[in-house]
C-alpha positions in Angstrom: 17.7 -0.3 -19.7 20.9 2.1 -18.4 20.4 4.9 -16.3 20.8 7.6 -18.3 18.0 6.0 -20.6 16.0 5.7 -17.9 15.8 9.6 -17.4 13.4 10.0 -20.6 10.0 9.7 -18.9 8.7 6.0 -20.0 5.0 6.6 -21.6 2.4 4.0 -21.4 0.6 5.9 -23.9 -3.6 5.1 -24.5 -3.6 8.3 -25.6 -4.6 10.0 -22.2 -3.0 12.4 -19.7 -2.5 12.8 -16.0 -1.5 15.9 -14.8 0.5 15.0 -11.5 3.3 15.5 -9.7 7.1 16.7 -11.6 9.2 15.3 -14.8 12.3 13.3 -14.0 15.3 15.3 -13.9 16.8 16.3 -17.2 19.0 19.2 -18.4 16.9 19.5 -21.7 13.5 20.1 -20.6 11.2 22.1 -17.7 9.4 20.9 -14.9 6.2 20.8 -16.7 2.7 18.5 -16.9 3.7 14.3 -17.9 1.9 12.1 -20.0 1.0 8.9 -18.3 -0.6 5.5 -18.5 -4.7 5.6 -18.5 -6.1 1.5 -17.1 -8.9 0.2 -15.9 -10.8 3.2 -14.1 -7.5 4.5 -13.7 -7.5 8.7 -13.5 -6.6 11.1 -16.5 -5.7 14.4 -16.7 -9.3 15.4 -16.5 -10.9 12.8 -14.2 -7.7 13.5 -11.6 -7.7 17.5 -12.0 -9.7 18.3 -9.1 -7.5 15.6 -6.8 -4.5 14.7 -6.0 -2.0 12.6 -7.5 1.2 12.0 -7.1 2.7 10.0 -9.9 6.1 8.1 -9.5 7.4 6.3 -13.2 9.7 4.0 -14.2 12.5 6.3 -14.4 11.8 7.3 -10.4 11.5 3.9 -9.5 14.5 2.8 -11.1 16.6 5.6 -9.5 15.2 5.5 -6.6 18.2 4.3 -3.4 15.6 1.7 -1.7 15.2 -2.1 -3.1 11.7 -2.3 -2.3 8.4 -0.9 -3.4 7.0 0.1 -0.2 10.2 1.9 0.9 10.3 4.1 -2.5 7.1 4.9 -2.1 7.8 6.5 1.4 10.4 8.5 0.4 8.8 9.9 -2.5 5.1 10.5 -1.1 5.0 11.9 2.8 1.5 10.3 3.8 2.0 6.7 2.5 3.1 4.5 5.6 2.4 1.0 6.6 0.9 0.5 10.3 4.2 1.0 11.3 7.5 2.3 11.1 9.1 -1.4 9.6 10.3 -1.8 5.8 8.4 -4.5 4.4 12.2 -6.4 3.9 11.2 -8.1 7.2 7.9 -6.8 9.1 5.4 -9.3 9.8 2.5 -9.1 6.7 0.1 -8.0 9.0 1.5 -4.8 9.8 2.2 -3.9 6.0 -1.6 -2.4 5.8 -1.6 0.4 4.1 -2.5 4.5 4.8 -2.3 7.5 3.0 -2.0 10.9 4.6 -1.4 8.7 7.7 -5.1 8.6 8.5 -6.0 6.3 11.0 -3.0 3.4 10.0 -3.8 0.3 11.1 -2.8 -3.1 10.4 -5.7 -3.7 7.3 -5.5 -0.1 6.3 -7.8 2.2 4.9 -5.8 1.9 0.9 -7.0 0.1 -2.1 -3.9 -0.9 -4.0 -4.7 -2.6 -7.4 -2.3 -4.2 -9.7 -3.6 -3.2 -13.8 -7.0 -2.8 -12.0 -7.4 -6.1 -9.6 -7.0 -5.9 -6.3 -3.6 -6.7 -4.2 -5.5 -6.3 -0.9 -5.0 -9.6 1.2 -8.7 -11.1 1.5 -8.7 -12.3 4.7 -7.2 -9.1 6.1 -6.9 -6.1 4.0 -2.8 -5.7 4.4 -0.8 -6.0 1.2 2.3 -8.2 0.7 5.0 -5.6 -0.8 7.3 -8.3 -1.7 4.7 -9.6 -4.4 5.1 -6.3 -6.2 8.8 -5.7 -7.1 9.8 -2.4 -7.9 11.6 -4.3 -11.7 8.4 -5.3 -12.5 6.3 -1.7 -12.3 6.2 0.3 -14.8 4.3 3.4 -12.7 2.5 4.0 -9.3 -0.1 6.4 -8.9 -1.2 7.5 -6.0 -4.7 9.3 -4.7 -4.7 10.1 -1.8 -8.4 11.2 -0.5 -11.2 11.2 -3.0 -13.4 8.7 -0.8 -15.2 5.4 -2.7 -14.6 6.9 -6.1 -15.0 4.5 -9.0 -13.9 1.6 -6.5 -16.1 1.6 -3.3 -15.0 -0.4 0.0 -11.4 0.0 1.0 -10.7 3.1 -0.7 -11.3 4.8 1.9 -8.3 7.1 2.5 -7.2 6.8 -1.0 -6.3 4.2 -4.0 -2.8 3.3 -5.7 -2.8 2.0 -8.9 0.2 0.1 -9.8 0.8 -0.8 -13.8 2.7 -3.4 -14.8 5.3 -2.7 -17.8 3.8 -3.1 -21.2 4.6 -5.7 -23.4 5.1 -3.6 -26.5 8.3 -5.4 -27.6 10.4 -8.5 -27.2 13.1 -7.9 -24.7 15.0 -9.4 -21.6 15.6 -8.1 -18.6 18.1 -9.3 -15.9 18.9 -8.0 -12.6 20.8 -9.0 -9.7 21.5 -7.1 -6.1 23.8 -8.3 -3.6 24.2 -6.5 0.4 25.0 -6.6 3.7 22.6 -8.7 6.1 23.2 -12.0 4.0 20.7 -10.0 1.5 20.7 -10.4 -2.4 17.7 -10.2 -5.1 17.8 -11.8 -8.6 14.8 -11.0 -11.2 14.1 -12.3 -14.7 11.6 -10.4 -17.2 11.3 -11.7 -20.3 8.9 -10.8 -23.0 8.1 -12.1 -26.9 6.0 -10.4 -29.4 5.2 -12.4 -32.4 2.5 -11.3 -34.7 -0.9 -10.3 -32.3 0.1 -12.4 -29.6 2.4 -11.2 -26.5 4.1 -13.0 -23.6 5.8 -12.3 -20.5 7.3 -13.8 -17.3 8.6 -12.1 -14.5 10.5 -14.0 -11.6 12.0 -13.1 -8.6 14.0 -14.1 -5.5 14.6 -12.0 -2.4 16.1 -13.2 0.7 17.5 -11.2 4.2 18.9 -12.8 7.0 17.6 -9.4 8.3 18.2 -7.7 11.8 17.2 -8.0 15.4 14.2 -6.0 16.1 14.6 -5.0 20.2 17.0 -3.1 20.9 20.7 -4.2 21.7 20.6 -3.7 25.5 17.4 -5.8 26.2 18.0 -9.1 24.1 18.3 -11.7 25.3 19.1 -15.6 24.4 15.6 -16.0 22.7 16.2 -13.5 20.8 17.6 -13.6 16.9 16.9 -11.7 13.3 13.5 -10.7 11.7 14.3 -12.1 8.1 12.5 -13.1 4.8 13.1 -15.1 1.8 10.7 -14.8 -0.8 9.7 -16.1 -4.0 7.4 -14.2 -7.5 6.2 -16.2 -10.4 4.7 -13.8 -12.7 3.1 -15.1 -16.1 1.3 -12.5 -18.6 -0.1 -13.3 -21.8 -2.3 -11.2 -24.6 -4.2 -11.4 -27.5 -4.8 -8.6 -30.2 -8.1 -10.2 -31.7 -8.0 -7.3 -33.9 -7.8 -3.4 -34.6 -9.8 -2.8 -31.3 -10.0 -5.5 -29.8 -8.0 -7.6 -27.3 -7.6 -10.4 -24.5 -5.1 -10.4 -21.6 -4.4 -13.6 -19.7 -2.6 -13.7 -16.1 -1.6 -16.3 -13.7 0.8 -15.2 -10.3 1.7 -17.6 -7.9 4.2 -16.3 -4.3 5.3 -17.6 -1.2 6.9 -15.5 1.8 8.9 -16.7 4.3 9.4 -14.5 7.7 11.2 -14.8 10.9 9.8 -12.3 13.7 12.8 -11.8 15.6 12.6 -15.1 18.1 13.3 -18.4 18.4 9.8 -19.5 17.8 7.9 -16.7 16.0 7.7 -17.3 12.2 5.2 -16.3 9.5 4.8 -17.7 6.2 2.2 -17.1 3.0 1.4 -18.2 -0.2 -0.9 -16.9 -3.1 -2.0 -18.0 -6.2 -3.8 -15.3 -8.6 -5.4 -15.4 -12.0 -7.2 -12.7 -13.8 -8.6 -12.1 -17.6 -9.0 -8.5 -18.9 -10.9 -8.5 -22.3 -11.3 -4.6 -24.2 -13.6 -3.7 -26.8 -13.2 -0.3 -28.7 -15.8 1.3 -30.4 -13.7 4.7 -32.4 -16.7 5.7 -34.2 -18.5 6.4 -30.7 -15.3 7.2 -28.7 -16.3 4.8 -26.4 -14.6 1.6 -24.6 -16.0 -1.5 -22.8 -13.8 -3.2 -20.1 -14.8 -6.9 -18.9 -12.6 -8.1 -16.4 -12.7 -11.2 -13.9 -10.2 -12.9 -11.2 -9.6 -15.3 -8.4 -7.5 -15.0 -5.6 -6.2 -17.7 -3.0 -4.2 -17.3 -0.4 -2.8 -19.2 3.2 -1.2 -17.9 5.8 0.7 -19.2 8.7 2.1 -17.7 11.7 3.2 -18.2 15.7 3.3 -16.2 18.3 5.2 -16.9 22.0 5.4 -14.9 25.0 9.1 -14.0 26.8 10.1 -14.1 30.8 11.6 -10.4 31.9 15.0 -12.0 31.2 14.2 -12.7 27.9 16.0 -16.5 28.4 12.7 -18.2 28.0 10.0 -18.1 25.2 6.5 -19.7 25.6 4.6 -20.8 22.5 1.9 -18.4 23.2 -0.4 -19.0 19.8 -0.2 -20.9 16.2 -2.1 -19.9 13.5 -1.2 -22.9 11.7 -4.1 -22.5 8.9 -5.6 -19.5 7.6 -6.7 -19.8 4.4 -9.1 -17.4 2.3 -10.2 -17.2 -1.3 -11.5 -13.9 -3.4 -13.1 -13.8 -6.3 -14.5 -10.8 -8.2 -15.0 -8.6 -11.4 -16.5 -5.6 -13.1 -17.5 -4.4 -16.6 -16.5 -0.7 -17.1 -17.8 1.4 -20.5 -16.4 4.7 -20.7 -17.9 7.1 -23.8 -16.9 11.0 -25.0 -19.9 13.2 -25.1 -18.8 16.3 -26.4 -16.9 18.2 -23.8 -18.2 14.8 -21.5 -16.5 12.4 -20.8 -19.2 9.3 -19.1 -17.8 6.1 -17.7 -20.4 3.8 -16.0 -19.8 0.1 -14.9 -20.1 -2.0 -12.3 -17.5 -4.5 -10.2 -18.7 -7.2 -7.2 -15.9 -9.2 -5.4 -16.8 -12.1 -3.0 -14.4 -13.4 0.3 -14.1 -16.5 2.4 -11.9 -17.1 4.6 -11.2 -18.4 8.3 -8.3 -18.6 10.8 -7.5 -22.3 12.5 -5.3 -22.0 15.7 -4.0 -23.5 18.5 -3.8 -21.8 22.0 -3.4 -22.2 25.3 0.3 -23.4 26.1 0.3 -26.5 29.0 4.0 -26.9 29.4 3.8 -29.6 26.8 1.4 -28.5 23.8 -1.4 -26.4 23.0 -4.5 -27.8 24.6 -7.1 -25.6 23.0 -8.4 -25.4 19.1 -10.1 -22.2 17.5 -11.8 -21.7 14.5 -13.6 -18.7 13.0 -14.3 -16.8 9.9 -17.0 -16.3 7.2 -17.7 -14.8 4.0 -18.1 -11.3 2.5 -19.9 -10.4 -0.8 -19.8 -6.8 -2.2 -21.2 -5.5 -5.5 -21.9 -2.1 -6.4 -22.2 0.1 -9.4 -20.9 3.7 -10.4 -20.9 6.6 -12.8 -18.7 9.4 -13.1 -18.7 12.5 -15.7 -15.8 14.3 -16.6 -17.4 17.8 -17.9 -14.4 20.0 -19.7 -16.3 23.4 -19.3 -13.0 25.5 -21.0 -9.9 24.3 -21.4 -9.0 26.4 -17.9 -11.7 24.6 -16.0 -12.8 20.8 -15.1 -15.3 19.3 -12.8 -15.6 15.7 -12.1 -19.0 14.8 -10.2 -19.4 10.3 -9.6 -21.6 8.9 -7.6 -21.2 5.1 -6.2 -24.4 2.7 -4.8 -23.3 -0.2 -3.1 -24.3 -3.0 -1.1 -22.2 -5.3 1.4 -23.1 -8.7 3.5 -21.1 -10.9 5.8 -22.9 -13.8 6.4 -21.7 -17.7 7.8 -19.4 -16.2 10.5 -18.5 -18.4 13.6 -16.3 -19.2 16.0 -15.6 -22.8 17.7 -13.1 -23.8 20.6 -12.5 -27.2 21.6 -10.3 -29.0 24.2 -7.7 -30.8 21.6 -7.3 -33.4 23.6 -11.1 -34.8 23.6 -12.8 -32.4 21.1 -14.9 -31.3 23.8 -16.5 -27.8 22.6 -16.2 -24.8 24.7 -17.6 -22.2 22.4 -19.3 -22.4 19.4 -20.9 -19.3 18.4 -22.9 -18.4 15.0 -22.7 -14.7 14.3 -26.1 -13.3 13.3 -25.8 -12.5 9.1 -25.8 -9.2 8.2 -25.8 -6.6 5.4 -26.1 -3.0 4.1 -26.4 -0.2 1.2 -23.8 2.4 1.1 -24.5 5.7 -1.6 -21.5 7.8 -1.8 -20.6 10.4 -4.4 -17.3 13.0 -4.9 -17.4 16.0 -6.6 -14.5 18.4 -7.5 -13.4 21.0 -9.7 -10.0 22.3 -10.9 -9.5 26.0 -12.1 -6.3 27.3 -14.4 -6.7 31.1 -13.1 -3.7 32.0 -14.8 -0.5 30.3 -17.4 1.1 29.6 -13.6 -1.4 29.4 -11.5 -4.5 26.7 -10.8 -6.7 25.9 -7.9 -9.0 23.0 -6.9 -11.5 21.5 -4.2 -13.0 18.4 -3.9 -15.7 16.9 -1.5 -15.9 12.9 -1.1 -17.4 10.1 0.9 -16.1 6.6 1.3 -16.8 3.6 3.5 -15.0 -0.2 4.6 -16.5 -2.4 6.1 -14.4 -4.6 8.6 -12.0 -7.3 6.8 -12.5 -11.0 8.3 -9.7 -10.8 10.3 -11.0 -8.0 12.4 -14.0 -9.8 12.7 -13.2 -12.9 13.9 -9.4 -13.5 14.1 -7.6 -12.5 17.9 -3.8 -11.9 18.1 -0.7 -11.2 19.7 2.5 -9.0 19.9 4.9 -10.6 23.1 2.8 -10.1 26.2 0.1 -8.1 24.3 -3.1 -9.5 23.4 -5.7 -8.2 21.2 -9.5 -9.4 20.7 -11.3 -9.5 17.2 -15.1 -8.1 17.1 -17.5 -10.3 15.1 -19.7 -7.0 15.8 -17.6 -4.1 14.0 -19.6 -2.0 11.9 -18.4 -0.4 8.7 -16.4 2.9 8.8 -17.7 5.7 6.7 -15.8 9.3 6.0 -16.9 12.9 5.1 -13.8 14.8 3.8 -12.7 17.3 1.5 -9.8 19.4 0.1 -8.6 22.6 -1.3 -5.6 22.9 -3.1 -3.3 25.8 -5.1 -0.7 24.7 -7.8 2.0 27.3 -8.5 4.0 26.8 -11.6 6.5 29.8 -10.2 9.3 29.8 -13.5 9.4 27.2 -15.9 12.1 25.5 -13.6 9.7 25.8 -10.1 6.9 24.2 -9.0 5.0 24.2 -5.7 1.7 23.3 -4.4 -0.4 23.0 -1.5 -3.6 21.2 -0.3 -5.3 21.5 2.8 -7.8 19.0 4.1 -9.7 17.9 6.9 -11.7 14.2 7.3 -14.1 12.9 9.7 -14.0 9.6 10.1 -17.3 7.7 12.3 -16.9 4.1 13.7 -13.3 4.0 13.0 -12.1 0.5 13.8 -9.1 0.9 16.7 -7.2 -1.2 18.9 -8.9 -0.3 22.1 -7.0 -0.7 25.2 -9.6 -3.1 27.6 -7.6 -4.1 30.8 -4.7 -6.0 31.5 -3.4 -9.4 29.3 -1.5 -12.2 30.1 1.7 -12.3 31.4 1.4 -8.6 32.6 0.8 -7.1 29.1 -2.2 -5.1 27.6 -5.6 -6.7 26.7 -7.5 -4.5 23.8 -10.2 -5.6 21.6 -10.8 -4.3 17.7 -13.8 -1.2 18.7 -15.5 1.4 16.6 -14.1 4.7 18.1 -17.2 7.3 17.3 -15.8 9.8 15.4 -12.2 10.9 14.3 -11.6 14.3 13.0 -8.3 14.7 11.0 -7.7 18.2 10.1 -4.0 18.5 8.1 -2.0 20.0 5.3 0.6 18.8 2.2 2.8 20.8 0.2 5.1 19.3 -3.1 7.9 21.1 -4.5 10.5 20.9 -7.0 13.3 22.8 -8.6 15.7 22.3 -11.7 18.2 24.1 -9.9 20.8 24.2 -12.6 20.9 21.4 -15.5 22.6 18.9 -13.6 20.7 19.3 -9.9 17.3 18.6 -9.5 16.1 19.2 -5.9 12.3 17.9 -4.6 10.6 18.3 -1.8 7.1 17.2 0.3 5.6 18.2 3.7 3.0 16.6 5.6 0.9 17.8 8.6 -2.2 15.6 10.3 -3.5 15.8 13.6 -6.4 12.7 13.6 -8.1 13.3 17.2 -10.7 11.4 18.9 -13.9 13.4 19.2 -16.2 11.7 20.0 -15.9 7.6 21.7 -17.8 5.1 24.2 -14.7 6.0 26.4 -14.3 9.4 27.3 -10.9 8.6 28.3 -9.9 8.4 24.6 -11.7 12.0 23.6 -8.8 14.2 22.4 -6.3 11.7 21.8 -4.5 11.5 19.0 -4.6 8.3 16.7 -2.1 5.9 17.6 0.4 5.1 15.0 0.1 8.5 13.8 3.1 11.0 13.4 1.6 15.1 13.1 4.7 15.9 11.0 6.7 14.5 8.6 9.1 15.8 5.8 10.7 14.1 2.8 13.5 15.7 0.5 15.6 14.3 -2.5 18.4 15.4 -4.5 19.7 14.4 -8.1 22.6 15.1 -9.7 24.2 14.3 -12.7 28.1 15.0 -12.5 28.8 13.7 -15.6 27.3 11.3 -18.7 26.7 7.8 -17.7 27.0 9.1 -13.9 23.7 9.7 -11.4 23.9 11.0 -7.4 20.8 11.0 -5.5 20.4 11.2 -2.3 16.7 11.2 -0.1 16.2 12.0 3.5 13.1 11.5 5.7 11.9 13.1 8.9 9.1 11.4 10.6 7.7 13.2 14.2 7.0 10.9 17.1 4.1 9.0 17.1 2.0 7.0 19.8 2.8 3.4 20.1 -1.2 2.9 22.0 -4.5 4.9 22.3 -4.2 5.9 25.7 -1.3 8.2 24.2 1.2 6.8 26.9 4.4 5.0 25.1 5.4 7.5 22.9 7.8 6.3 19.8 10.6 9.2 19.4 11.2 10.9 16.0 13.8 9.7 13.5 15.7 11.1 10.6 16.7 8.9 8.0 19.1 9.1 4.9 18.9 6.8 1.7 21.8 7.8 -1.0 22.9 6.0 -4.6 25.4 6.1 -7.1 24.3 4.4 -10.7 26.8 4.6 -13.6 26.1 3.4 -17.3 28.7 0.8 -18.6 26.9 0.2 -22.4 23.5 0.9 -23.1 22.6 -2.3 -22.1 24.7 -2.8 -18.7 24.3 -0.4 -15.7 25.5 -0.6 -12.1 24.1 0.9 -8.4 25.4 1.5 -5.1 22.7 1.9 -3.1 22.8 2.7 0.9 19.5 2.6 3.1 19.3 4.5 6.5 22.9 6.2 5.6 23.8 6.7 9.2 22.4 3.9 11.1 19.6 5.6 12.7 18.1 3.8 15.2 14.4 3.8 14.6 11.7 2.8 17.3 8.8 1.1 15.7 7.1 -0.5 18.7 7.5 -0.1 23.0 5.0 -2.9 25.0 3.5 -1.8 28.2 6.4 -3.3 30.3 9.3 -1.1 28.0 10.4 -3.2 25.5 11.7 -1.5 22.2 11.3 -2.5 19.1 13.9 -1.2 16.3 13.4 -1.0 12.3 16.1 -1.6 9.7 19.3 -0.4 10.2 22.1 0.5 7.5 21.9 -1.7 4.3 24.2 -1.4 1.3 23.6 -3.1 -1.7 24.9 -3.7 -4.9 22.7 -3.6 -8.3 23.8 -5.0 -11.8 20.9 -4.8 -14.9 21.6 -5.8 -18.1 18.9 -5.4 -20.6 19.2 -6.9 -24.3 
């Protein structure tokens, strides 16, 4: 698909709406309300009135200047963010966790991110893998930020982002290939055959970087070399149209992801194997639908970890992780039904997790003379029912309530002496569980043809991933603890919001908000590590409150220019923590302000401009508030022309000017940089 094609918003069409966010960019039409894709639990224009959305298609994503998904997505929406300030291209998995509205990021994050309604969440520790989600294989990405448990319960915390895959409506082939700077270049196959009722798809990629060095230039030393990744998608689809209403989907994925983490000896690598079964009943004569879904998740990760002498000439095998495996399994059955001016869905979803972490520690000279092992399993299951009640056609309010209940259970943790098997610690954590009852209620008002105004109130809980429980680890000299005692984080928050439809060619809106968040899970600074760096240990931190604002605008300036822009304030402070050094700090990880803008223009047919630039404040690199990470601006730009309808070219350019951006500084000054300047080059052709 060309360009120029791409402009005409793509519709996934179950014949419901979502009012969110603008329309693409195009001389014929206004900036006005889109139709979009309605999924498993996912929001329509009725159920996501009162909150908000912010709604990126196929078209966005496919004119968008980055290569990856996690990248777009941070130019286009000013709260999303990973833990830190790192592309997913290269940053080690376990800092890809993500926020919204950066509350509280941390390396699990507080986001549910589902792929066509199951779970992309990593089960032993809550991060998502970006480079198992190409940006040629999504057809649209929603994004709700707030609006507590919902429909979905743990995780969704600070929000949900529902990711749809691209429908397999009609045989077709897609082939794209990228080439840049770095030693970088991508190549993707999607393929798909419709014969009769049954559809097929595969989608396969291959991304590799030789990436960048992550200090900065005037403190490397010999041990030190490029954070890159070379990764691997194998994406199979398969459905069934039994009949009129009536149909089965099949799915099978299988990835592996292959990091270096800037030294000698610091490498990470994962693999995951997922297969999932969707089965939909319709029932026209009562309006209603039933949804049975199921899937299995496995996944193993590997990764090292080293200390470095002040002259950066000698690295120390600090930690390998050399086996962390962890399986998922889980499901729900959802039935939605029209009542009148009500629309009633009620279900029920449970998802169970094992996993551990196997490591060796303890660096002789010669080898690692201790062993650890710990982990455990997780089981939720909860149910939920949400109504939809269109009082007018200027007024909606959504009311949902959620009951669920949680256990961890078989958690331990063993150390032995590898060279007898002689057992220093072996601990059995004490099984535990809970009940969690959490509801949201919102309403959305149309006072007038241009003007409409909502609120919401919400509560939401997680309970600590596996890793935080029971898995320690390390960043250089830095050292931090797991908690087998953590106890779930819950959050009160709420939102008020005006939506301005100015002239047919304007839009602006504006939400305030404001969260409090008890026993949030931080990185608490304890004492002093090894090697002269910090010791801190995963601690609930009483209560958090997180006051802040976001504003959206957009403007058809003149046919051919389309400008957008978003603003983001938060200021997440500790109230209220065992430590009353940490009362009134900020969150670490955490920038107050930060500003995204984009323009479009089309100089000509078959020719597209846009260009995308992102100021993010400084941010604190620890809780004490003492390494402060300075503010960057960064500029993304591309150039796509159409050769045919079927062939299309970009020039892309990331980070335009080569800003230098600091995404980590250790207790002893150390700097660590994100991506600099990358220019690719894109070729699609689509039959």
């Amino acid at each position: 698909m060309t360009w120029t094609a791409l402009r005409k918003p793509t519709l996934i069409c179950v014949g419901l709406s979502l009012i969110a966010g603008f329309p693409p960019a195009r001389a014929d039409e206004t900036v006005l309300d889109r139709v979009v894709v309605a999924a498993d639990r996912l929001p329509n224009a009725e159920s996501a009135a009162p909150f908000t959305v912010h709604l990126i298609d196929d078209a966005e994503l496919n004119r968008a200047p980055q290569l990856r998904l996690d990248d777009i997505l941070r130019m286009q929406v000013p709260g999303f963010s990973l833990f830190r300030r790192n592309s997913s291209r290269t940053a080690n998995p376990t800092t890809q966790g993500v926020t919204l509205r950066n509350f509280a990021p941390s390396g699990a994050g507080r986001t549910l991110v589902l792929l066509d309604g199951i779970p992309l969440n990593d089960p032993f520790a809550g991060y998502v893998l970006w480079s198992q989600v190409p940006p040629a294989a999504v057809e649209s990405v929603l994004v709700n930020p707030g609006g507590g448990a919902g429909l979905f319960g743990n995780v969704a915390l600070a929000g949900t982002i529902f990711l749809v895959s691209k429908p397999m409506d009609a045989t077709s082939v897609f082939v794209e290939g990228t080439i840049g700077n770095a030693d970088t270049y991508e190549a993707s196959l999607d393929a798909t055959v419709v014969q009769g009722p049954f559809a097929a798809a595969i989608f396969t990629e291959r991304f590799s970087t030789g990436g960048y060095p992550v200090l900065a230039a005037d403190q490397r030393g010999p041990v030190d070399n490029n954070a890159s990744a070379d990764s691997n998608l194998f994406d199979l689809r398969g459905e069934w149209q039994i009949g009129t209403n009536t149909s089965l989907a099949l799915r099978g994925r299988w990835f592996d992801d292959d990091r270096g983490n800037g030294t000698i000896f610091t490498r990470n690598e994962t693999t995951g194997e997922d297969i999932s079964a969707v089965f939909m009943q319709k029932f026209p004569t009562q309006q209603a639908e039933l949804q049975l879904s199921a899937y299995g998740q496995h996944r193993k990760f590997e990764s090292t970890f080293s200390s470095v002498n002040a002259a950066r000439d000698v690295e120390t095998p600090a930690q390998d992780q050399f086996n962390v495996p962890a399986d998922a399994a889980g499901g729900s059955a959802v039935w939605s039904m029209a009542v009148g001016e009500h629309l009633i869905v009620l279900g029920g979803d449970s998802r169970w997790v094992e996993g551990e972490t196997n490591e060796n520690f303890l660096w002789n000279g010669v080898a690692f003379s201790r062993l650890r092992q710990a982990g455990g399993d997780q089981i939720f299951a909860g149910i939920f029912a949400q109504d939809t009640w269109s009082v007018s056609s200027n007024t909606t309010i959504v009311g949902g309530l959620r009951v669920d209940h949680w256990a961890l259970f078989d958690g331990f943790r063993k150390e032995t002496v590898r060279a007898t098997g002689a057992v220093l610690t072996d601990s059995q954590f004490a099984d535990r569980d809970g009940n969690e009852i959490n509801g949201r209620v919102g309403a959305r008002v149309k006072a007038t043809d241009a003007l409409a105004l909502r609120g919401a109130i919400y509560t939401g809980f997680r309970v600590p991933t596996l890793n935080e429980l029971y898995r320690p680890f390390r960043v250089g000299n830095d050292v931090t603890e797991a908690n087998p005692a953590l106890n779930p984080e819950h959050l009160l928050g709420g939102e008020l919001a005006v939506e301005w439809q100015a002239t047919q060619m304007f839009r602006i809106s504006g939400t305030g908000f404001l969260n409090r968040l008890e026993d949030a899970i931080s990185n608490v600074t304890t004492g002093v590590g090894p090697g002269g760096g910090v010791s801190r240990q995963r601690q609930n931190v009483d209560l958090v409150i997180a006051p802040g604002f976001e504003a959206t605008a957009e403007w058809q300036l003149i046919p051919s220019v389309k400008l957008k822009g978003g603003y983001l304030f938060t200021h997440p402070t500790i109230d209220q923590a065992a430590d009353p050094t940490l009362q009134g700090k900020l969150l670490a990880q955490t920038p107050e302000n930060v500003f995204t803008g984009g323009i479009e223009w089309t100089p000509a047919a078959k020719w597209l401009v846009s260009a995308q630039v992102r100021y993010t404040d400084q941010q604190f690199e620890d809780d004490q508030n003492s390494r402060v990470l300075a503010p960057f601006t960064t500029v993304d730009v591309a150039v796509m022309y159409d050769f045919s309808p079927h062939v299309s070219a970009a020039l892309r350019v990331e980070n335009l000017f080569d800003t230098e951006i600091e995404t980590g500084k250790s207790v002893d000054g150390l700097v660590s940089i994100g991506a600099p300047r990358l220019i690719s080059l894109q070729v699609q052709w689509q039959l």
